[in-house]
C-alpha positions in Angstrom: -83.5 98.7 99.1 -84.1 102.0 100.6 -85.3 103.2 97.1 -87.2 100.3 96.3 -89.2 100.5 99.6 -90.2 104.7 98.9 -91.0 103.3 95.7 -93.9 100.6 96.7 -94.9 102.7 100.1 -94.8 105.9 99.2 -97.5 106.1 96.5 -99.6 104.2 99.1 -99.5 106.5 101.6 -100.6 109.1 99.2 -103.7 107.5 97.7 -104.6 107.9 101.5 -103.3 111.4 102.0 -105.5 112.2 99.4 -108.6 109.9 100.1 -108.7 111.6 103.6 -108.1 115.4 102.0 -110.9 117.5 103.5 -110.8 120.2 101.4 -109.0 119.4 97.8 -107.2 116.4 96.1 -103.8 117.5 96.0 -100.9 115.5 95.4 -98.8 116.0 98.4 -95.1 117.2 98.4 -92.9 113.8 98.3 -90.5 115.1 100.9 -86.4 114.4 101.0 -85.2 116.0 104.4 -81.8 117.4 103.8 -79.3 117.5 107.2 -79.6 120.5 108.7 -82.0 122.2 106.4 -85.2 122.7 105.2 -86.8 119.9 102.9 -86.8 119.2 99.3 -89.8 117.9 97.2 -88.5 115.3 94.6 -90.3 114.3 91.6 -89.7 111.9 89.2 -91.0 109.5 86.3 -93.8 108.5 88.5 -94.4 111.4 90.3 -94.8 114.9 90.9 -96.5 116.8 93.5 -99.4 119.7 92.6 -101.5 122.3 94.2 -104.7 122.8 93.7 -106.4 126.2 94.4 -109.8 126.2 96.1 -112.4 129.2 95.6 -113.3 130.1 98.9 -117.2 130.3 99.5 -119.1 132.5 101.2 -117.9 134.1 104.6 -115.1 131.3 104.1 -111.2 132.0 103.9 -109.0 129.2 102.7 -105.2 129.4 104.1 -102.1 127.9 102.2 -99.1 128.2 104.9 -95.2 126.8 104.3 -92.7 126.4 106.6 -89.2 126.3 107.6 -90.7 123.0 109.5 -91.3 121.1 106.4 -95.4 122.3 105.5 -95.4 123.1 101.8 -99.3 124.9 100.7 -100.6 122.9 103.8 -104.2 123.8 103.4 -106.9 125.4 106.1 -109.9 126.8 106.4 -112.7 128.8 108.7 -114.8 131.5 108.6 -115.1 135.2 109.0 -117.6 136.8 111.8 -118.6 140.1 113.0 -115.3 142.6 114.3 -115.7 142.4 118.0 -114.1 145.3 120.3 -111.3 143.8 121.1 -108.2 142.6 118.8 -107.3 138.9 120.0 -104.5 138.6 117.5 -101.0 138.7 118.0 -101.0 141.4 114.8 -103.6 143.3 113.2 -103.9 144.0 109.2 -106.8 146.3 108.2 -108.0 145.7 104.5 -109.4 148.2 102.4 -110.1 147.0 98.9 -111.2 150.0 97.7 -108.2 151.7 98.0 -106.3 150.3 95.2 -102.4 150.8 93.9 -100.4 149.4 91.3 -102.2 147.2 88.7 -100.4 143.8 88.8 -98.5 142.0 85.4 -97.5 139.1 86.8 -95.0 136.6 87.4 -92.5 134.3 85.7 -88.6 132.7 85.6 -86.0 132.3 82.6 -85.3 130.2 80.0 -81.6 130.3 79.7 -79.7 128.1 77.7 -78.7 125.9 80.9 -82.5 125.7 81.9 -83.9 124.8 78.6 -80.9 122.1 77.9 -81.3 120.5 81.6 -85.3 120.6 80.8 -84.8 119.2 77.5 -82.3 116.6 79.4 -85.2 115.0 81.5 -87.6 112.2 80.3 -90.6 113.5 77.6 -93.1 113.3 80.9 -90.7 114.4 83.0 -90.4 117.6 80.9 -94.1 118.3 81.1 -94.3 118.0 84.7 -91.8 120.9 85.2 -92.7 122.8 82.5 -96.6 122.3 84.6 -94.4 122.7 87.7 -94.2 126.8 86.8 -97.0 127.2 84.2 -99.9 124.5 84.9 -103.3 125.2 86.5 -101.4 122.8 89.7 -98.3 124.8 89.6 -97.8 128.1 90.4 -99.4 130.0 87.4 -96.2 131.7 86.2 -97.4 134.1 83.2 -94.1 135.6 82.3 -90.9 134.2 80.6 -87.5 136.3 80.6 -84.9 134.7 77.8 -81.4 136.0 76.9 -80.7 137.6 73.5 -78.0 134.9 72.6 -75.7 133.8 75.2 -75.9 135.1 79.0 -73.4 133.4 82.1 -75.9 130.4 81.9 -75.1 129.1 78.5 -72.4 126.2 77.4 -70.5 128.6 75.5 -70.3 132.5 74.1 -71.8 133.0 71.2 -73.9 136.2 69.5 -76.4 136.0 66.4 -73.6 137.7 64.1 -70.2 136.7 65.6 -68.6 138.3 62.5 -68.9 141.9 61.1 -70.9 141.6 58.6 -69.5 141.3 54.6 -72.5 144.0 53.2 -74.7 146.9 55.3 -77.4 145.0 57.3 -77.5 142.1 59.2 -76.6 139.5 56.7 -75.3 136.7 58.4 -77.7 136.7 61.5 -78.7 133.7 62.7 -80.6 131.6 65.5 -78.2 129.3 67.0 -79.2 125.7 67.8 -79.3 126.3 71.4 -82.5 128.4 70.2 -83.9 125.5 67.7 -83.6 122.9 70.0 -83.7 124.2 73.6 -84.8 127.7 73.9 -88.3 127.9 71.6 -89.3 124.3 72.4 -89.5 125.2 75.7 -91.1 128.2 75.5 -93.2 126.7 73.1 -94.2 124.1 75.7 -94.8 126.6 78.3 -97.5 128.4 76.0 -98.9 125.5 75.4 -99.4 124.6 78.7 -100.5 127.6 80.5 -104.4 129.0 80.4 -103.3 132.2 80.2 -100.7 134.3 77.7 -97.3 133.7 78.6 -95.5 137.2 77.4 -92.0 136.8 76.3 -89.6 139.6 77.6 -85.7 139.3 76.4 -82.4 140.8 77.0 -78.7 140.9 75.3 -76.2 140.2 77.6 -73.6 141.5 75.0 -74.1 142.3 71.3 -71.6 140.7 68.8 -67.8 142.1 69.8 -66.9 143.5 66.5 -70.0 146.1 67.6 -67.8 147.2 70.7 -64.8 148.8 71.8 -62.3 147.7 75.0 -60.6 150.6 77.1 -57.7 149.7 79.1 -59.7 150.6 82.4 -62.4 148.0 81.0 -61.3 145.6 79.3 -64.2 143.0 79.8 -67.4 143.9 79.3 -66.3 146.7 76.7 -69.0 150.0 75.2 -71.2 150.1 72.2 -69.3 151.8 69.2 -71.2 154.9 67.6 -70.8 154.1 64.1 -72.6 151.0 65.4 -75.3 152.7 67.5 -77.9 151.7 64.6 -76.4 148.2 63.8 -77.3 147.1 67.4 -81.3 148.4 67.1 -81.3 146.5 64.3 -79.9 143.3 65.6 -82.4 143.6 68.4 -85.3 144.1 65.8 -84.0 141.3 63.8 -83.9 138.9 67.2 -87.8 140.2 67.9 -88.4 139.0 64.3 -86.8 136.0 63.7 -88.4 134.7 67.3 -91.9 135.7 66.2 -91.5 133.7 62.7 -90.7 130.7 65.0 -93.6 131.0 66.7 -92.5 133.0 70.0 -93.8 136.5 70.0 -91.7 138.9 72.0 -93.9 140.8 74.4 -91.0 143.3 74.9 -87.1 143.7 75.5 -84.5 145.5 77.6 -82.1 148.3 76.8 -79.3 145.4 77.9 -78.7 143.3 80.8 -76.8 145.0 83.7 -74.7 147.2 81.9 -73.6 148.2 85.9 -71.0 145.4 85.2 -69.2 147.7 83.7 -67.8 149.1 86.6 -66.1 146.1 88.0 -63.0 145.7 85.5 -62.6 141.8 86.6 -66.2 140.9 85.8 -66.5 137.3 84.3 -69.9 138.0 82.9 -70.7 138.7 79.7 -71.8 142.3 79.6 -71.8 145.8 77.6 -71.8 149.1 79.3 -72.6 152.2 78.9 -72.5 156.4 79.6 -75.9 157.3 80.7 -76.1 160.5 77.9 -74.6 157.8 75.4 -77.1 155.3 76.2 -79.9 157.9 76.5 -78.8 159.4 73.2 -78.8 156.0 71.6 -82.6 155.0 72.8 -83.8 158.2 71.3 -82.1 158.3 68.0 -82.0 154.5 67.5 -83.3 151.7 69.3 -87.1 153.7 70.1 -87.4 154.9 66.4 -86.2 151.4 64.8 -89.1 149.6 66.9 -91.9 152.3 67.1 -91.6 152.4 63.5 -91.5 148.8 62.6 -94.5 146.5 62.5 -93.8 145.8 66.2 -94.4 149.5 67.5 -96.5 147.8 70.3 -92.9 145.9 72.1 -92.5 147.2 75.3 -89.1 149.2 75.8 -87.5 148.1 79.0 -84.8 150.8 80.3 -81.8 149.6 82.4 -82.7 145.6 83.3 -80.2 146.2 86.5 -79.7 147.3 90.0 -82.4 149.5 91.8 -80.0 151.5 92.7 -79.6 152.6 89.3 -83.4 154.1 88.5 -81.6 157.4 90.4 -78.3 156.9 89.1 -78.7 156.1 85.6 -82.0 156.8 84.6 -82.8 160.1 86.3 -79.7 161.6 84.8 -80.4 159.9 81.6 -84.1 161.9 81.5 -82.1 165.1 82.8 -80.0 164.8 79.5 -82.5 163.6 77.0 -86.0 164.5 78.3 -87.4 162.2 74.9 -86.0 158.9 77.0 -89.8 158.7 78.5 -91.0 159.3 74.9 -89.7 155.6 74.1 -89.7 153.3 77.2 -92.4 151.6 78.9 -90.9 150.7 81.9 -88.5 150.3 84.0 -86.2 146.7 84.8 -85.4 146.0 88.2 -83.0 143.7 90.0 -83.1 141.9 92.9 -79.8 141.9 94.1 -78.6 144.6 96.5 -81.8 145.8 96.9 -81.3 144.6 101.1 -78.8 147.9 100.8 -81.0 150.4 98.9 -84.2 151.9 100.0 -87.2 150.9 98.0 -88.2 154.3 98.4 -86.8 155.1 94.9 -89.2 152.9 93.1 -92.5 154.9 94.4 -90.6 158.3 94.0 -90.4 157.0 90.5 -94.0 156.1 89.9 -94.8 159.2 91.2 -92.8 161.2 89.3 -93.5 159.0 85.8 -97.1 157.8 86.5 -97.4 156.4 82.9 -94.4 153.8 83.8 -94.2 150.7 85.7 -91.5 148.8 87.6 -91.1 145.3 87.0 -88.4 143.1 88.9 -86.8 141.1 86.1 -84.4 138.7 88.1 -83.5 137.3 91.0 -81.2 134.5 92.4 -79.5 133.5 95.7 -75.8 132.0 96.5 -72.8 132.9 94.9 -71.3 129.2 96.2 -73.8 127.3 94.0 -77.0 124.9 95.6 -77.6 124.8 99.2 -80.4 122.5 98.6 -83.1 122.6 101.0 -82.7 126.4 102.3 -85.3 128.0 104.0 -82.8 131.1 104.5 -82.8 131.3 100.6 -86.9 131.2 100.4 -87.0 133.9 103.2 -84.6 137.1 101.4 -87.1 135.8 98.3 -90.6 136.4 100.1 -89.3 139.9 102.0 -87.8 141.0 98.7 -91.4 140.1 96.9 -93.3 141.7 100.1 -91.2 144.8 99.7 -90.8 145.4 96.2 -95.4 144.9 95.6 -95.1 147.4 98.5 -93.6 149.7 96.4 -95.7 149.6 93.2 -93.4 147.4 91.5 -96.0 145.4 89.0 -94.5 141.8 88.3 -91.6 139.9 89.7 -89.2 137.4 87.5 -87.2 134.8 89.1 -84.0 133.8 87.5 -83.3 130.3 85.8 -86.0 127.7 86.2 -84.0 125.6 87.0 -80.3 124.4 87.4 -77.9 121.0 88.3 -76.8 119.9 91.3 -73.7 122.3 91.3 -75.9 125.6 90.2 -74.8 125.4 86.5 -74.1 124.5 83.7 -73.0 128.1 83.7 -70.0 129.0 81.1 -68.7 132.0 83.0 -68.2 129.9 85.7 -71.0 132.0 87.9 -72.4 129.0 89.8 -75.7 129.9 91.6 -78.9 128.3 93.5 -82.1 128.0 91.6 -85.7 127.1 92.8 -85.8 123.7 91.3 -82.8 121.5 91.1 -82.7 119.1 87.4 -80.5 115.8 88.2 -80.8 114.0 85.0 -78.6 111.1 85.7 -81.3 110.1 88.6 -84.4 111.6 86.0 -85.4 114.0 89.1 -85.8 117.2 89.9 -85.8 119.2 93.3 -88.4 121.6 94.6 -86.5 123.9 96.7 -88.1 125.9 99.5 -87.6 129.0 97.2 -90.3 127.3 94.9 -92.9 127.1 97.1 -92.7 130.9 98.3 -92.8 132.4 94.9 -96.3 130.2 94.7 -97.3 131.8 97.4 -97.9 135.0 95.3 -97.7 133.8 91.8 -100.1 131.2 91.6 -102.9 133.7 94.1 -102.4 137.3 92.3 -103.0 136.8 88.7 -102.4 139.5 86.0 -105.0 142.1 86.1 -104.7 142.3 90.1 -104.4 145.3 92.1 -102.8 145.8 95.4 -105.3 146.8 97.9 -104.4 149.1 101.3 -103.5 146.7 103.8 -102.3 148.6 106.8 -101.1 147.5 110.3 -100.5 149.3 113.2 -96.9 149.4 115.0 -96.0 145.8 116.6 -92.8 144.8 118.1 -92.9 141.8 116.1 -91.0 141.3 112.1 -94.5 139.9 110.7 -94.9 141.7 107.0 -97.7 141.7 104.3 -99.2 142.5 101.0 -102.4 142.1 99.9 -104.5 142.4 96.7 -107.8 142.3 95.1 -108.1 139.5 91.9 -109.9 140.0 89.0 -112.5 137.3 90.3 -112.9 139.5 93.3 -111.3 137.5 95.9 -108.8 139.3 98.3 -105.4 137.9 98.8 -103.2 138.3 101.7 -99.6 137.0 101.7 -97.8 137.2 105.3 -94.3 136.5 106.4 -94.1 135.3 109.7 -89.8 134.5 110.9 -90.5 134.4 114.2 -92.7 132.0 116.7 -96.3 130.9 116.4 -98.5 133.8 116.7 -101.7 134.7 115.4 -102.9 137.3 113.2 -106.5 139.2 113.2 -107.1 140.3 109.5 -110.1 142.7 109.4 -112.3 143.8 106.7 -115.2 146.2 106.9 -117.1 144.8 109.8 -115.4 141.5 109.7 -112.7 139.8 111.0 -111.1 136.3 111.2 -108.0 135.2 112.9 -105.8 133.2 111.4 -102.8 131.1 113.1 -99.6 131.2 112.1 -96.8 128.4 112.0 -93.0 129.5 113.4 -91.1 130.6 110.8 -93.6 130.6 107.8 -95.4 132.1 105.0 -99.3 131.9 104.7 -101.5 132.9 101.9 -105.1 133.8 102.6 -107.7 134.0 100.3 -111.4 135.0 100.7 -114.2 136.8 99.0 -115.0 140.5 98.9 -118.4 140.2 99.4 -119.9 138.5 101.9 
């Protein structure tokens, strides 16, 4: 009865919510409150919620704020006026658009094998609202997709392209698998189709076929990369970039191989290859950089490590001191999320210094080791200071991890059960907008590719309130701030105008307004 009664009322009350909209027709969040959590915004074969982005006019700024509360891109508005002498704000952010950092790439999630089957699990419009969810002009813009080179811990099985050595030189019995045919590319096809803008494709191998690797004693699980198979392996990748570009996916680049860190931990139930740093360096050099730069896709961007930040000194700076031609090949560096709360992001913008023709992009990130905890807010907040920490740093783009996952945080065949931003349950035909959702919007759908991050300097305050902020390509300003603690206010000031702006308990609030007055 319950049910039936959200059912009739429930669209009501939004025809009104939208009738009486001052600023934009929206389609409001359709809110499940979860016990002791934030809420969840469910949509279903009748409904899905969407954001619309208003251009703000002039002397305007438009506000976009989410809390821990329940607001999700509730919408607000005023107007800028001339700095007076005194700083009424609880916290001050000076804005200087002319002094300008890192150029932005952009922003996107993965296409596993357990995303693409749960999306291809849901009802035909079902599918198209979460595939406009990440992608659509009322979603969050995403312009990147990340997909695994065969199987990864989020697949139904382990498989390669060439589970046995091959019978003749060459990669003679390669092959797309189905959960390629009829999960993987039909997705990403959809999510090219959907989006306004190019969707680059960037992909990683969890583990090339075993027959290519060896297994010491003090490793027996993820295992190394034979030599007499240093070659094989740049081919199999060049034969992956080809065989997805015949089907219609270009790849817009790939990764020397997904956390090859695993390698350390001996009991790891991930799929994984590792490596030496001079035998990896050795191999990008002599193999995997000439086999691309001299095929017909010498334009692919070479991703090195795809792993922990901790590794760009570790790994990578001693992979440059043994093979100075490493810089010759790759584009960029891969960058984790996960233990970056322990390691100082210092070590990005020491790179960037030091390699000022390479970039830093954040590749994946995810929350929980215990699976869902549908509805956190806790979950959405380690996302938005990771994000406000990492642009800080001259990292270009940031990639969240599966689009989305069951009930349980699977299916996941290594058993690796994890929380995702939205939540497919196809037995009810919904899906789940987490918290976590919502704060990657705040950035994604605001700072599209060609942005820059502008100065955006504060001075010291006793209070945990952080920022970023960045200057689009249709000359708007963007400011993203984090505020965990009370309701405060904030003064943000720029040239010889300021506006303060009011900030919920426990939130995040984007601001947008014009350059130019």
């Amino acid at each position: 009865m319950k049910d039936l009664i959200f059912h009739i009322l429930f669209p009501i009350s939004i025809y009104f919510v939208i009738l009486c909209s001052e600023i934009t027709a929206d389609r409001p969040c359709a809110a499940r409150h979860i016990p002791n959590r934030s809420l969840v915004c469910v949509c279903n074969e009748t409904y899905c919620d969407e954001l619309t982005r208003v251009i703000p006019g002039k002397g305007q700024y438009i506000t976009y704020t989410s809390s821990a509360a329940g607001l999700r891109f509730q919408k607000g508005k005023g107007y800028f006026k001339t700095c007076s002498s005194n700083n009424n704000g609880d916290y001050l952010i000076n804005v200087n658009a002319d002094k300008k950092y890192q150029k932005v790439k952009g922003f996107g999630g993965a296409v596993t094998d357990s995303a693409a089957y749960l999306w291809k699990s849901l009802p035909k419009g079902m599918q198209q609202d979460l595939v406009n969810s990440y992608y659509g002009e009322t979603g969050l813009e995403y312009n990147f997709v990340r997909t695994p080179i065969g199987c990864s811990d989020f697949s139904l099985r382990h498989y390669t392209y060439h589970d046995e050595p091959p019978k003749c030189k060459g990669m003679d019995s390669f092959s797309l698998q189905d959960e390629d045919i009829k999960f993987k590319i039909p997705l990403i096809k959809k999510i090219k189709e959907t989006s306004k803008v190019e969707v680059q494709v960037v992909a990683a191998t969890w583990t090339p076929p075993k027959w290519m690797k060896y297994f010491p004693e003090t490793n027996p699980g993820c295992g190394f990369l034979k030599p007499n198979h240093y070659q094989t392996f740049a081919d199999y990748l060049l034969k992956f970039v080809d065989s997805y570009t015949k089907m219609g996916v270009p790849i817009w680049g790939i990764s020397t191989g997904n956390e090859p860190s695993l390698a350390t931990f001996p009991d790891s139930p991930i799929s994984c290859m590792g490596w030496a740093t001079k035998d990896q360096g050795d191999w990008i050099v002599n193999n995997l950089g000439p086999t691309i730069r001299n095929s017909k896709y010498k334009d692919l961007q070479l991703l090195a490590l795809d792993d922990q930040r901790f590794t760009i000194s570790t790994v990578y700076d001693m992979m440059l001191k043994n093979n100075s031609k490493v810089a010759e090949y790759i584009n960029g560096l891969a960058v984790h999320y996960y233990f970056d709360c322990f390691v100082s992001p210092d070590v990005v913008t020491d790179f960037t210094k030091k390699n000022p023709n390479a970039y830093v992009i954040s590749t994946e990130a995810s929350t929980s080791s215990k699976g869902v905890d549908l509805g956190s807010w806790a979950h959405a907040k380690k996302y938005i200071k990771d994000m406000i920490q990492d642009f800080t740093h001259d990292v270009v783009g940031w990639m969240d991890w599966n689009l989305c996952l069951d009930p349980n945080g699977g299916p996941t065949v290594d058993k690796n059960f994890i929380d995702s931003p939205i939540i497919v349950d196809s037995k009810k035909k919904e899906f789940l907008k987490q918290p976590m959702y919502y704060i990657l919007g705040h950035v994604s759908k605001f700072v599209p590719r060609g942005s820059y991050r502008i100065d955006s300097s504060s001075p010291p305050c006793r209070c945990t309130v952080s920022n970023v902020a960045f200057l689009t390509p249709s000359n708007t300003i963007v400011v993203v701030i984090h505020n965990p603690d009370d309701a405060r206010s904030v003064t943000i000031r720029q040239g010889n105008r300021e506006a303060e702006i009011a900030l919920k308990p426990d939130s995040v609030t984007t601001v947008e307004f014009s350059k130019c007055w």
